[in-house]
Every structure is written in C-alpha cells, then in structure tokens.
BATOR-733615 format. One line per 5 residues: number of its first residue (from 1); their letters; for each residue y, z, x of C-alpha. Coordinates in steps of 0.02 Angstrom, whole numbers, plus 50000, padded with zeros to 5 digits. Each point is the difference from the previous one (the first is absolute). Layout:
<sites>
NUM> A> Y,Z,X  ...
</sites>
This chain:
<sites>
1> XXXXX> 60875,48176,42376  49904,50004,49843  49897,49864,49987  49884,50059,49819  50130,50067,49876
6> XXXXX> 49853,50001,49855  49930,50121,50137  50131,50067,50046  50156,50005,49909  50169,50028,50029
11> XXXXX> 50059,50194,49991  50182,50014,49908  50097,50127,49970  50131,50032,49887  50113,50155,50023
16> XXXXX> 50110,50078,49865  50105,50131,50036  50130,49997,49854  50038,50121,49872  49959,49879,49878
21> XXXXX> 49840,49958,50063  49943,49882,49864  50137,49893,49992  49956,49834,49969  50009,49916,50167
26> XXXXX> 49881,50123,50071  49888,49964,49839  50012,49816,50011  49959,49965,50187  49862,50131,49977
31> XXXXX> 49911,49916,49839  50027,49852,50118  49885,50043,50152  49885,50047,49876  49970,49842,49968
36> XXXXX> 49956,49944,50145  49830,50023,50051  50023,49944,50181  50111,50161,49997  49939,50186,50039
41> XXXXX> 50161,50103,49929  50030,50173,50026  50176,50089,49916  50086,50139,50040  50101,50048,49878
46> XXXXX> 50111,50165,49977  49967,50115,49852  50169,50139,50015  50156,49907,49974  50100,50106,50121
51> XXXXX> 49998,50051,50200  49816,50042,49966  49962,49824,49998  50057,49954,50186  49865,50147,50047
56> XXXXX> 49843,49910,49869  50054,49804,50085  49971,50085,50186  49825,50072,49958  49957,49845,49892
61> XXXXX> 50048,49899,50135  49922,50097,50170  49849,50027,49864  50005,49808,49970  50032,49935,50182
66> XXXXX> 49862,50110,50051  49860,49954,49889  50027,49830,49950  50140,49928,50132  50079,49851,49901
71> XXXXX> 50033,49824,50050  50158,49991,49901  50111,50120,49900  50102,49972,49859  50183,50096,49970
76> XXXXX> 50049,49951,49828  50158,50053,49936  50106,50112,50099  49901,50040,50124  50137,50016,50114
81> XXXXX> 49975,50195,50022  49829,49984,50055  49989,49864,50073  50026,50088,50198  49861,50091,49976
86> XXXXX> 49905,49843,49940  50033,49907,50154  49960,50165,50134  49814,50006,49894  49957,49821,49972
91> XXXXX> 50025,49972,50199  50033,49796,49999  49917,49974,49832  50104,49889,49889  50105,50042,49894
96> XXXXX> 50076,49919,49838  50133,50102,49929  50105,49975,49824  50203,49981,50029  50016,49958,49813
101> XXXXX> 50138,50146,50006  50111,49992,50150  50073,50187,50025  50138,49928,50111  50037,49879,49874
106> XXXXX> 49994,50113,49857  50132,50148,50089  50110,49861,50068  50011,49870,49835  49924,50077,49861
111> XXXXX> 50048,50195,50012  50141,50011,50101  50017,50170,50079  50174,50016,50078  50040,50014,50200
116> XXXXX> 49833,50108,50011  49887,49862,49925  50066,49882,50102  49973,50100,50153  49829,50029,49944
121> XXXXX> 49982,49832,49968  50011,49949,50167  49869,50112,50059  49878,49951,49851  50021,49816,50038
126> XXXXX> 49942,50032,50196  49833,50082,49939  49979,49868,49855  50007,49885,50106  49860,50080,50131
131> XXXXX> 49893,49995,49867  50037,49847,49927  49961,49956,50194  49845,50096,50002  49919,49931,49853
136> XXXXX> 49882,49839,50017  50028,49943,49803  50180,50061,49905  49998,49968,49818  50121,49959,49897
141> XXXXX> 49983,49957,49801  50086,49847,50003  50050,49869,50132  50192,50007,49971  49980,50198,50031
146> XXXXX> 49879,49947,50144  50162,49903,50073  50126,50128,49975  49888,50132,50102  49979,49890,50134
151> XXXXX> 50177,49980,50011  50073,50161,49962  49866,50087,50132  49989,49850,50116  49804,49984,49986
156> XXXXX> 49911,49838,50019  49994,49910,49829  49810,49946,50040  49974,50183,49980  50038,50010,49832
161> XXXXX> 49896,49985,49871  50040,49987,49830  49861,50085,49868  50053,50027,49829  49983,50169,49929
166> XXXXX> 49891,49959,49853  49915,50127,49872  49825,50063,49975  49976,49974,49819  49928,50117,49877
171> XXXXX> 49852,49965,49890  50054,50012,49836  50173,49995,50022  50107,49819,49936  50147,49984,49913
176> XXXXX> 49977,50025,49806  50096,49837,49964  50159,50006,49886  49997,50078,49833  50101,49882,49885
181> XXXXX> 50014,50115,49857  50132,50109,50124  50182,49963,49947  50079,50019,50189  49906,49942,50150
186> XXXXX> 49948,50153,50118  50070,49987,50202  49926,50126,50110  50016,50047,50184  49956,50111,50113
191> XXXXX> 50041,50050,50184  50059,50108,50142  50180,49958,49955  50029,49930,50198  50145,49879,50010
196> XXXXX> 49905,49859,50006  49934,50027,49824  50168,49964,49926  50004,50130,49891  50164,49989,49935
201> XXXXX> 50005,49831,49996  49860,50047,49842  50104,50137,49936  50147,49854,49986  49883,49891,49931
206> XXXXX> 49960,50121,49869  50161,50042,49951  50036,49827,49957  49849,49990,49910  50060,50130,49878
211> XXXXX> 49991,49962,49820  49864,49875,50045  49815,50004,49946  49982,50056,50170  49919,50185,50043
216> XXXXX> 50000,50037,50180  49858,50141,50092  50044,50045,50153  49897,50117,50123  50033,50101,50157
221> XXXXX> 50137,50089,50082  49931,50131,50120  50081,50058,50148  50188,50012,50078  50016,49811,50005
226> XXXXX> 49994,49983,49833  50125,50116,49925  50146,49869,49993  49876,49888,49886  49952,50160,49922
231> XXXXX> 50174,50059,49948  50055,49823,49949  49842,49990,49876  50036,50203,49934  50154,49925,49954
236> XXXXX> 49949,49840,49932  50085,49978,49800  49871,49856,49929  49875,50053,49907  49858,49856,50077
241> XXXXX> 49954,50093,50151  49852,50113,50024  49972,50094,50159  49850,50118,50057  50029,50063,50192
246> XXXXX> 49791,50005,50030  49869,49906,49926  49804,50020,50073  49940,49851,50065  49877,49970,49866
251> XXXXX> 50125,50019,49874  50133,49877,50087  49882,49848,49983  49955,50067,49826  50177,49975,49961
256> XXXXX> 50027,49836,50083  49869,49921,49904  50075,50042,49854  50194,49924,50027  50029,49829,49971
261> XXXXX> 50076,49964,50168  50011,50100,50141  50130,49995,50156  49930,49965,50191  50176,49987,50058
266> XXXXX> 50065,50004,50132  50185,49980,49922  50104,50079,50121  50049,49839,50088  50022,50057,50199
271> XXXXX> 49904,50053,50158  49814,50029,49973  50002,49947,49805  50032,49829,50054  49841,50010,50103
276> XXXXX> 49874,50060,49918  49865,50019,49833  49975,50166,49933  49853,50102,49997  50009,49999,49785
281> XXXXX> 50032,49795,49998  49820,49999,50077  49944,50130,49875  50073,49914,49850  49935,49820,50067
286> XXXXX> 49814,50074,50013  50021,50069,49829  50060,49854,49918  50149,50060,49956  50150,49895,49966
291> XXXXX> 50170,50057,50144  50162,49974,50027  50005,49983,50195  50164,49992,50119  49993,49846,50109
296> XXXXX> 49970,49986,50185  50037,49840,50115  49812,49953,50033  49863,49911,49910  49898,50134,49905
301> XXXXX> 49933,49894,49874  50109,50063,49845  50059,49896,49877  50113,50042,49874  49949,50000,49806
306> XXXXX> 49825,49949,50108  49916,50151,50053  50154,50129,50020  50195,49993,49922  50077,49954,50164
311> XXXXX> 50177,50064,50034  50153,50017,50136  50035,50188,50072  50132,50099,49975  50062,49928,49800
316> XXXXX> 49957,50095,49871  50063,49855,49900  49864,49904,50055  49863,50140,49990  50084,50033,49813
321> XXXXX> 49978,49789,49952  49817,50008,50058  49943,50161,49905  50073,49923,49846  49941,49837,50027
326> XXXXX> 49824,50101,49989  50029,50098,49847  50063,49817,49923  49856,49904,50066  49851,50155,49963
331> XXXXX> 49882,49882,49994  50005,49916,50151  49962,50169,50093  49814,50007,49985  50017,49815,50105
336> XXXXX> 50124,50067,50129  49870,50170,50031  49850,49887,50012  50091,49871,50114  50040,50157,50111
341> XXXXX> 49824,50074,50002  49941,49838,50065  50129,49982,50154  49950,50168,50042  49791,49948,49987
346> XXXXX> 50053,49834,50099  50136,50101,50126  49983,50177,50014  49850,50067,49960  49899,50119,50112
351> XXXXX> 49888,49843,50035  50121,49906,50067  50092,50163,50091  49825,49993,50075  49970,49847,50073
356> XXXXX> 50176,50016,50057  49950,50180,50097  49819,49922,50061  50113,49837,50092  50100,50149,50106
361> XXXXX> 49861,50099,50041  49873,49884,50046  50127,49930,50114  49972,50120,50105  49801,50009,49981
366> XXX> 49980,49914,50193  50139,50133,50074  49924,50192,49930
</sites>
C-alpha cells in the first residue's frame, strides 16, 4: 500500500506498439499523465513500423519491468498484439487497456472477409475476450461504444470506461477564420477512407453540389481498402473536387485552418459510425474550426448551428443542405468554430482526459 504518493508516486506505464506510434490516442493519454504530478510515467514506445517493433516493445518492456517495475500500465490503441506479453511481464500489475477498435468487430461488421473471416472471427473473439478479461480498466471512447463491447464480447459493463479521444493542440495553430472576399465557400476533409468515414456519402454530396459556390478538398486514399473510393473519385466528372493522396501532418492542419468548414463525419450511417467521434472532430474542435459532424445516439454536447452543423448519417442530401446552409450563412461560421472550441475546453480537453485517467488509477492506489 502506498500510503505518501508526494513521496512516492505512482509508476505508469504506457505501451505503444503500433506502426503508427503517434497516433493520437497514444498522444493524448500520454500528455495526460503528464499532468499529473502524483504520477511517475514511463513510455515505451516503438520506433520501426514493422516486425522490428514486436522485438524494441520486449526489450523496452523486460528493460522497463526490470528497472522501474510499474504499478499500472497503459495499452492505448490496439494493443491487442502485445498485450500477452504485457500481462506474462507485469506479473498481477494492473492493467488498463484501450478497446476503442474492436478487431472482432471490425472483420465480422465492418470488413467482411468471406467464410475465412468468419472462421477467423471466431477464434479472434475467444482471445479478445481473454484480454478484455485480463484487463483491470477497458476503454472505450464513448459510452454507447462502451455498451456495444460489453455486449458483443460479454464483458462486465462496469468495466468499461468511456474516455474521449481528444487532441493535443498545437501552439500556433487555429483556424484562420473565413475569408469573405472568396466567391465559393471551401469544404475540406481528410481521412483513412475506412467505412465509417462515409466517404462516398461526400463524394454524393459533392456531386450534387456541382455548379454551386461550393469547392470540395479531399485528402487520403492509401492502401488496398481504398481503391474502390479511389477509382470512383479518378472518375469523378465535376470540376469542385480536389484530391491529394498524402499530406504531412503539419501541412494538413495548415490546410484546415484555411477552409471555411471542415467535415468530422462520420457519414456512413451503420456499425461503428453510429458509435463513435473521430479522431479529426477533436482536432477541428481544439482548433476552432467550424464541422460538419455525423450524429450518434448519445449526449456529446453538440448542437447544431451552436458549436458544430449537426446532421443524420448516411444522406448526402442532408450533408449537401448543411454545407450550403454554411456558404449562405458565412458569417455565422466564426460563432459556430468558437462555440466548438469551447465544448472541447469545457469537454475534451487533455485536462479533463486527465482527471478522468487520475479517478481510474488512483482507484487502485490501496491495491498495488
């Protein structure tokens, strides 16, 4: 039992193994912890993006485990692959893993891989669930998803915990406010181009848009999944769509703080889009951007024409009335981005994220 934590503080550790290893929900938990002095944090983050990586987690873990021995570690999104050899190093410590991504959900609902993925899918599910077991804390990033998980994997629902995904700002970075002189109000989006995105429900939206004011950006496209979207936008006759397959980070937020509205989604209408905020709503809350987001059945704190243009999944129709409703109503934009900046200061924000991540692991404080 630790009776001093100004003395002696609680170790945490956070383990990334992903070949994106600064994806956001890594980044946010981590700028959380730090602000939390009652907290001594240790990461171990991969560098390679490939096999390489599983060899760098074991030594930064049996070099961790060794030297510092942690209270608590942290598995933020999909940790699933290392998570076994998590559990054989921390021996007992608690763990608090991220199930914002269910891989049995995705292969069974969302990807759909024939006869073999659902034979796989049974076998995933039985080691999802072991882990899901396992784990002390499972986080979700919203409470609807939270219920789903629990009962697509049978797992407690007091397990869950929902954290949203929020975004570590960047100094100097805010949306550049709309530029009135333009003749055609600028849309921009960017993404992985996963289902849930609703993708072509933006590419329909567009297309009815043609002939409008209306100019649309739209960025991303890499990898096998995406070639349908890709060969439907190679093909695409209007002349109000822009595409660029890569951006660099820096220069996507450049770019979204210069459109006049940018799109959060999700739009697709089904399965995990109806459970979920995206990573970029975060982003384009925090920068004070104005966003069309895709509705979900839970109490997130948007508003429509209040801090976010607010519509139902799936309709391009009603995607197509809010983006013109923006280019008709320019000025009410710079109200809309501010009323969205402060629901993310008053909701999401790493400070909040924080006290959030201090309530779960101090729980524990009497038990390590």
């Amino acid at each position: 039992m630790r009776s001093n934590l100004k003395e002696c503080p609680m170790k945490v550790a956070v383990v990334i193994s992903y070949y994106s290893p600064d994806y956001i929900r890594g980044k946010s938990m981590i700028a959380a912890l730090e602000l939390l002095p009652e907290v001594q944090l240790h990461v171990v983050r991969n560098r390679s993006r490939g096999l390489l990586r599983y060899l760098e987690s074991f030594i930064g873990l049996l070099k961790l485990r060794i030297e510092q021995d942690p209270d608590i570690y942290v598995l933020p999104f999909r940790g699933h692959e290392i998570f076994p050899l998590v559990w054989l190093l921390s021996r007992g410590r608690r763990i608090i893993f991220d199930e914002m991504l269910s891989p049995y959900d995705s292969l069974v609902n969302e990807v759909k891989q024939g006869i073999l993925g659902r034979l796989i899918a049974v076998v995933l599910r039985f080691f999802e669930r072991i882990i899901l077991q396992r784990s002390d804390v499972v986080l979700t990033d919203t409470n609807i998803h939270a219920e789903y998980i629990s009962n697509l994997l049978d797992i407690p629902r007091s397990k869950l915990v929902a954290l949203p995904v929020s975004n570590v700002p960047i100094i100097g970075k805010s949306w550049q406010g709309v530029d009135l002189k333009k003749d055609y109000l600028d849309v921009f989006f960017y993404g992985t181009f996963q289902k849930l995105h609703g993708v072509d429900v933006i590419l329909d939206a567009a297309e009815l848009c043609n002939g409008l004011p209306i100019k649309f950006t739209i960025v991303g496209g890499k990898g096998r999944k995406s070639d349908p979207i890709l060969q439907r936008i190679q093909g695409y006759k209007c002349d109000n769509l822009e595409h660029f397959l890569w951006m660099e980070y820096e220069e996507l937020l450049d770019r979204a703080c210069r459109a006049d509205i940018c799109l959060g989604g999700p739009f697709h209408g089904r399965g995990q889009a109806t459970r979920v905020i995206t990573g970029k709503t975060y982003q384009f809350m925090s920068l004070g951007i104005p966003m069309v987001i895709g509705r979900i059945q839970e109490d997130t704190g948007f508003v429509d024409k209040e801090n976010c243009l607010l519509v139902e999944q799936g309709s391009a129709e009603e995607l197509v009335d809010s983006i013109t409703w923006a280019y008709e109503n320019k000025t009410e934009l710079d109200r809309i981005g501010l009323g969205g900046k402060q629901l993310f200061n008053r909701r999401y924000c790493i400070p909040r994220l924080a006290k959030t991540i201090k309530e779960l692991i101090f729980k524990y404080q009497n038990n390590v």
